[in-house]
matplotlib code that plots the C-alpha trace (Angstrom):
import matplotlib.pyplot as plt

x = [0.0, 1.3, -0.2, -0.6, 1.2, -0.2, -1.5, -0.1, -2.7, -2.4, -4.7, -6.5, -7.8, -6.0, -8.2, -10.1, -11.5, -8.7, -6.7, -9.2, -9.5, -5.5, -5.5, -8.1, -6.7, -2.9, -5.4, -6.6, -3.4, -4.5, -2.6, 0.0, 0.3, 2.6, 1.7, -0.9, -1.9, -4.0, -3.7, -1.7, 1.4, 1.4, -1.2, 1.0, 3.5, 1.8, -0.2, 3.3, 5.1, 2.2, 1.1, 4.6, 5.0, 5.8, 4.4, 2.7, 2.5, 0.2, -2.6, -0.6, 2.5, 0.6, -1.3, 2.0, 3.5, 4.2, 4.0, 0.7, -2.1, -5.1, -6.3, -8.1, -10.3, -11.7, -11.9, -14.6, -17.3, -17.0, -13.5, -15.0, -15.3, -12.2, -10.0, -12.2, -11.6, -8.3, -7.6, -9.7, -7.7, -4.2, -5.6, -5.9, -8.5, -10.6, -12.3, -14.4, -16.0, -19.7, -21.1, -20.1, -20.5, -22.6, -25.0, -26.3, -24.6, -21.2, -21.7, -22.5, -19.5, -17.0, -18.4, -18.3, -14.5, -14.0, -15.4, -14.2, -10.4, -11.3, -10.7, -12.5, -14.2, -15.4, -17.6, -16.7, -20.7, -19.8, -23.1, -24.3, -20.7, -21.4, -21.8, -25.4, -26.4, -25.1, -27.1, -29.8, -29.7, -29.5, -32.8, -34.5, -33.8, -34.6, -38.2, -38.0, -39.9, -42.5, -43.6, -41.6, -44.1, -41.9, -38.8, -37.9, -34.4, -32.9, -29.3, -27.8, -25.1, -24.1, -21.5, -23.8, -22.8, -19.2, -17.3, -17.2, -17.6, -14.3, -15.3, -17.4, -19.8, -21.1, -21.3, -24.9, -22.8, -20.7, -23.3, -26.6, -29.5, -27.5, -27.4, -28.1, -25.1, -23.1, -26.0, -28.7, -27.2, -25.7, -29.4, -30.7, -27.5, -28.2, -32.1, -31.8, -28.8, -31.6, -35.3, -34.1, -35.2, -36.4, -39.0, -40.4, -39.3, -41.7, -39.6, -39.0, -35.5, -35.8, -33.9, -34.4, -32.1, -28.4, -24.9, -24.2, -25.2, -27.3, -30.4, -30.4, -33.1, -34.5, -37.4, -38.7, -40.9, -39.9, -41.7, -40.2, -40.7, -41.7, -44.4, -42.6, -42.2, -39.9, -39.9, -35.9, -34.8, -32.3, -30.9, -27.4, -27.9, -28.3, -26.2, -24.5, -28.2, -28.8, -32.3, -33.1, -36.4, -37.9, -41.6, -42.7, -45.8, -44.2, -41.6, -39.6, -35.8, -34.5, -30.6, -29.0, -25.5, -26.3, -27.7, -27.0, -30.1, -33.2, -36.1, -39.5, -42.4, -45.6, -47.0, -50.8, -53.5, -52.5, -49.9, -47.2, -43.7, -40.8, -37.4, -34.4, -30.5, -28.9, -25.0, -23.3, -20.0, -18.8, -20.1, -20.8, -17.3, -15.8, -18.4, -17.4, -13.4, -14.5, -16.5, -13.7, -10.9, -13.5, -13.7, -10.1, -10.4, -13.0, -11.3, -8.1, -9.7, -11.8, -8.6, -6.3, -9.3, -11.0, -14.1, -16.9, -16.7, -19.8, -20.4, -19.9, -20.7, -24.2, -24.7, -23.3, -25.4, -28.7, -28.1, -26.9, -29.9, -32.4, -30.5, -31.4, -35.1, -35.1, -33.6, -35.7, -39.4, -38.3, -38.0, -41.0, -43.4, -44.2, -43.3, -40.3, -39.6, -35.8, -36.1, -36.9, -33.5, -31.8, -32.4, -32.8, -30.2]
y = [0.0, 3.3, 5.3, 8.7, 9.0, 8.7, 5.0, 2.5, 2.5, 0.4, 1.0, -2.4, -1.1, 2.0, 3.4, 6.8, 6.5, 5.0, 7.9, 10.0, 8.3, 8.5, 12.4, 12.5, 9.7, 12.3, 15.5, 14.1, 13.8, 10.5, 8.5, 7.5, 5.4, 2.3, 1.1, -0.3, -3.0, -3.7, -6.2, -3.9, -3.2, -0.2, 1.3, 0.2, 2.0, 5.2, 5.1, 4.9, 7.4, 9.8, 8.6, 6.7, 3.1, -0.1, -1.6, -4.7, -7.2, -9.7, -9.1, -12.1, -9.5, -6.0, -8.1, -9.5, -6.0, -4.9, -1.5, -1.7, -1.6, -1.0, -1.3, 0.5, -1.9, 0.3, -3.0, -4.5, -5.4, -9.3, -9.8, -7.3, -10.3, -12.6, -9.4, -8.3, -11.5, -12.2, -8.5, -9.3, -12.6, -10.3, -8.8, -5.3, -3.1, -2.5, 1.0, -0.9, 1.2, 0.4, -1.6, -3.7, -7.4, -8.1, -10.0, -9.8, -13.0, -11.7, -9.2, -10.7, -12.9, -9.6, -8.3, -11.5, -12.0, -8.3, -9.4, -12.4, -11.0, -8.0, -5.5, -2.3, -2.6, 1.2, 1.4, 4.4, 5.6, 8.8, 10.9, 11.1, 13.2, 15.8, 19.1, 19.5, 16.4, 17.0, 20.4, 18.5, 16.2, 19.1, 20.7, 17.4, 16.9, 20.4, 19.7, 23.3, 20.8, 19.5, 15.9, 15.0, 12.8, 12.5, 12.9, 12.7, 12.4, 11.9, 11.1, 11.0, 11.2, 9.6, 6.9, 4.4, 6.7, 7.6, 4.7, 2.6, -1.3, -2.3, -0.9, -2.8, 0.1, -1.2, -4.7, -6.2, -8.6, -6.1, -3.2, -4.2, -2.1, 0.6, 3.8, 0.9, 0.2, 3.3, 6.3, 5.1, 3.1, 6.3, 7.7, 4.1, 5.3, 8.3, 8.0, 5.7, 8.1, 10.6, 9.1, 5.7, 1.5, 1.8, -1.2, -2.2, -1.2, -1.2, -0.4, -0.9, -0.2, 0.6, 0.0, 2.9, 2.7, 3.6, 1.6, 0.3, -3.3, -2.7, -0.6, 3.4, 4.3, 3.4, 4.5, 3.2, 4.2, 3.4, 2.9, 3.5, 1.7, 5.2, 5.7, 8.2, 7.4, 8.3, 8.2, 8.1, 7.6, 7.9, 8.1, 6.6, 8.0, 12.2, 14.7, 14.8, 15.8, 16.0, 16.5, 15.8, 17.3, 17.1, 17.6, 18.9, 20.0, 23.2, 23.7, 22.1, 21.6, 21.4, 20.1, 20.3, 20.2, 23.7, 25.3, 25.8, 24.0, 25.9, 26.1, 27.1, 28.1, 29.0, 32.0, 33.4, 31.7, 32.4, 29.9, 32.2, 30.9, 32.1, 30.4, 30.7, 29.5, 27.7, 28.6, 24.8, 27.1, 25.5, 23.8, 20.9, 19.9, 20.9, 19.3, 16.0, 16.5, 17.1, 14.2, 12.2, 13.8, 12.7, 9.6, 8.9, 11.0, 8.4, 5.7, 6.2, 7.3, 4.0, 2.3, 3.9, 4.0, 0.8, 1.7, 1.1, 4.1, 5.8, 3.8, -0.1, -3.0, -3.3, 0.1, -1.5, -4.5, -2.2, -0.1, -3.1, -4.9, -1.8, -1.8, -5.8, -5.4, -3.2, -5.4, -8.2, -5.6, -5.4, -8.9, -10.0, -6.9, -6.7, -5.0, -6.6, -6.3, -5.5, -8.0, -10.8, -9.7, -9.6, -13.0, -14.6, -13.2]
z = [0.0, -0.8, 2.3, 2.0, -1.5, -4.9, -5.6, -8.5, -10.5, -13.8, -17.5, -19.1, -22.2, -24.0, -26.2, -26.3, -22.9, -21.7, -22.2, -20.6, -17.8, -17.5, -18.2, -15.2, -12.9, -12.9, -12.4, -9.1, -7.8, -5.9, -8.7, -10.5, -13.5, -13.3, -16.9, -19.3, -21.1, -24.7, -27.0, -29.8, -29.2, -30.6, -28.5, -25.4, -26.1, -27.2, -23.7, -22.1, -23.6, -23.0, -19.5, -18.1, -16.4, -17.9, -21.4, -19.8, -22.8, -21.1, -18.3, -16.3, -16.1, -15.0, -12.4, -11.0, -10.7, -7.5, -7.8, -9.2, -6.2, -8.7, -12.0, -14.3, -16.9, -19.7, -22.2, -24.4, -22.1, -22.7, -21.3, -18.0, -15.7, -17.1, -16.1, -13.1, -11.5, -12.4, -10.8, -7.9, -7.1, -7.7, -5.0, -7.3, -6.7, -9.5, -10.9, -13.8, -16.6, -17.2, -18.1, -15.5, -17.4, -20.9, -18.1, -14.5, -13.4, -15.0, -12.9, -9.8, -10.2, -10.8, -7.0, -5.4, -6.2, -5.3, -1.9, -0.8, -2.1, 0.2, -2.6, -3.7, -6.7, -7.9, -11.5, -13.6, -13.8, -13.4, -14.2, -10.8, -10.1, -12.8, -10.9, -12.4, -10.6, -7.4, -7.9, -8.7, -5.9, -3.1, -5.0, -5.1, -1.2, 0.0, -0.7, -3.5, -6.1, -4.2, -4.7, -8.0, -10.2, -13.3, -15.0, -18.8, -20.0, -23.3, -24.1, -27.9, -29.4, -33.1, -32.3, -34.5, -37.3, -36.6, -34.2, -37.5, -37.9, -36.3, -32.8, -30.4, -30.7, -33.7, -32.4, -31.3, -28.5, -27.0, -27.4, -27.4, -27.7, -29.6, -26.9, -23.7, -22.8, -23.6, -22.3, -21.1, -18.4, -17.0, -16.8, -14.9, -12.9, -11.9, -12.0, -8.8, -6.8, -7.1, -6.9, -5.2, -7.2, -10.1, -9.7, -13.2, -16.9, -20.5, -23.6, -27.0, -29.1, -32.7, -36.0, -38.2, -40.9, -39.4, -40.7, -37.5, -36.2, -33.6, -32.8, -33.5, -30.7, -27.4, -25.4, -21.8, -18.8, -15.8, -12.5, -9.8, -6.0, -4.8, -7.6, -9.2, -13.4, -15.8, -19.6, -20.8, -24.2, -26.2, -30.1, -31.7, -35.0, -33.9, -33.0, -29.0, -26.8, -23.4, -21.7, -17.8, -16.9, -12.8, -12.9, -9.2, -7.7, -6.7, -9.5, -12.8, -12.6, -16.1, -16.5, -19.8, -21.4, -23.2, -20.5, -16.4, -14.7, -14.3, -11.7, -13.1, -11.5, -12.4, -11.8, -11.6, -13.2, -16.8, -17.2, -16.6, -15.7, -13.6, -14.2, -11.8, -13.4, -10.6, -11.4, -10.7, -11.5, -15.0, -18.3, -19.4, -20.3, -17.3, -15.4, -16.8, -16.2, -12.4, -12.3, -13.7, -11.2, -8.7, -8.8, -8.4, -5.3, -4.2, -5.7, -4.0, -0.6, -0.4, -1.0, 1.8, 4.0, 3.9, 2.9, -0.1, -2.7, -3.7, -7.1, -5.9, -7.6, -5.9, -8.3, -11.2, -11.2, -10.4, -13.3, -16.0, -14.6, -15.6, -18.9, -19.3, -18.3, -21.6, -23.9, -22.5, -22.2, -25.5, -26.8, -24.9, -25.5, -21.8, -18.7, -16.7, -13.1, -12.0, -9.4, -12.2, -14.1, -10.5, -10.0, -13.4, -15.7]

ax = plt.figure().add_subplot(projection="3d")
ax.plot(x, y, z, "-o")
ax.set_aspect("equal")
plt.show()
């Protein structure tokens, strides 16, 4: 253990998001990278000379390195609970990117070896950390919305256009559902951290015409244990968009990636409306660079301390199980109970 000093932290998986997560891992200041690891060399060895540590040619040499305490797995979701485990039984701690397995009992498997090794496992669902959220979670406890009845979020963006046929993006095993498993899952996410279990799901994903292999849109309503519903949905084939709309009795929070969130109340009996920008102190950008820095701050704290992180596995399998009672409402044109998907998938 490295105490009080930056921890050993280790990169499976050295693409794109990879390289972000590195960039953001060295901003915290909690870590320090001891090397990575992908399948081409050459990626190895432009992730070292960029980020520093050892070019690891094989998972069976980074998980032997003693300098490395944790590891960072931002691979193709199929090989998530081969190296999770494997990491697990290294006794590394693990900061896994969503989605945490291609299946609930994939899942389940990953946490399970996390716990009986006695290592932290962390997932990389970030959303809830965005400075907007955090806002929004402050507003939604102080009571300012009233009794919330519904929320509507959209996520798109057009990586079924643009991430090409050789990425896993574009393949129906590793990315079913088209925006599932790379959006929506941060809404199921953050849905819960705000308005608690999301109980039973109805949905439908659609193919509409784009080049990629799996579906171009989703759309579901969720109920939620409370009583509260949601309708979330999301596109693969449009341009980057961001909607998260709180329906109150007493006021509206609107959250955008264009905008700073807004309260609106009405006002009189015409209709009128009032809107208030709450100032979360950066954009949308930023926002996501802090939430990025922050969870190596958790990370690494959880680690020295001996305690769970925020995001744990228990969060990971919730919001891939919400994501599976999609795809399966879906398949089976009916509603579909988390609980079912908990224990059945």
């Amino acid at each position: 253990m490295s105490g009080k000093g930056p921890l050993g932290i280790a990169f499976i998986g050295l693409g794109w998001w990879g390289e972000v997560l590195a960039e953001a891992a060295l901003a915290s200041k909690e870590i320090r990278v001891t090397g990575g690891f992908a399948r081409t060399p050459a990626s190895r060895d432009a992730f070292v000379k960029k980020f520093g540590g050892r070019d690891f040619s094989s998972l069976d040499e980074l998980l032997k390195d003693k300098d490395t305490e944790a590891v960072v797995i931002a691979s193709a979701n199929s090989v998530h609970r081969e190296q999770a485990v494997a990491a697990a039984r290294a006794g590394k701690h693990v900061h896994l990117e969503k989605p945490m397995a291609l299946n609930v009992s994939d899942a389940k498997a990953i946490d399970a070896a996390c716990k009986e090794a006695g290592i932290r496992l962390h997932m990389g669902q970030n959303f809830r950390r965005w400075p907007m959220f955090r806002k929004a979670k402050e507003v939604v406890g102080s009571g300012t919305l009233g009794t919330v009845s519904l929320i509507v979020a959209s996520f798109s963006n057009n990586h079924g256009l643009t991430a090409g046929p050789q990425s896993m993006r574009w393949d129906p095993v590793e990315n079913p559902g088209g925006p599932l498993y790379s959006y929506t899952i941060h809404l199921g996410d953050t849905l819960e951290y705000l308005f608690g279990e999301v109980a039973e799901v109805s949905a439908g994903t659609a193919k509409v015409g784009g080049p990629n292999r799996t579906e171009d849109a989703a759309a579901a309503v969720f109920r939620f244990r409370s009583g509260v519903m949601a309708a979330v949905s999301g596109s693969y084939v449009a341009p980057f968009n961001f909607l998260f709309d709180i329906h109150g009795t007493e006021a509206n929070l609107s959250l955008s990636t264009a905008f700073m969130p807004r309260l609106q109340r009405s006002v009189g009996k015409m209709g009128g409306i009032e809107t208030e920008t709450l100032d979360v102190g950066c954009d949308f950008v930023e926002g996501r660079n802090r939430a990025n820095r922050e969870q190596f701050v958790d990370f690494a704290r959880s680690i020295r301390e001996g305690k769970d992180p925020e995001v744990t596995g228990v969060h990971g399998i919730r919001a891939l199980s919400i994501m599976r009672a999609i795809l399966k409402s879906h398949a089976e044109r009916r509603a579909v109970s988390v609980d079912e998907i908990l224990e059945r998938d």
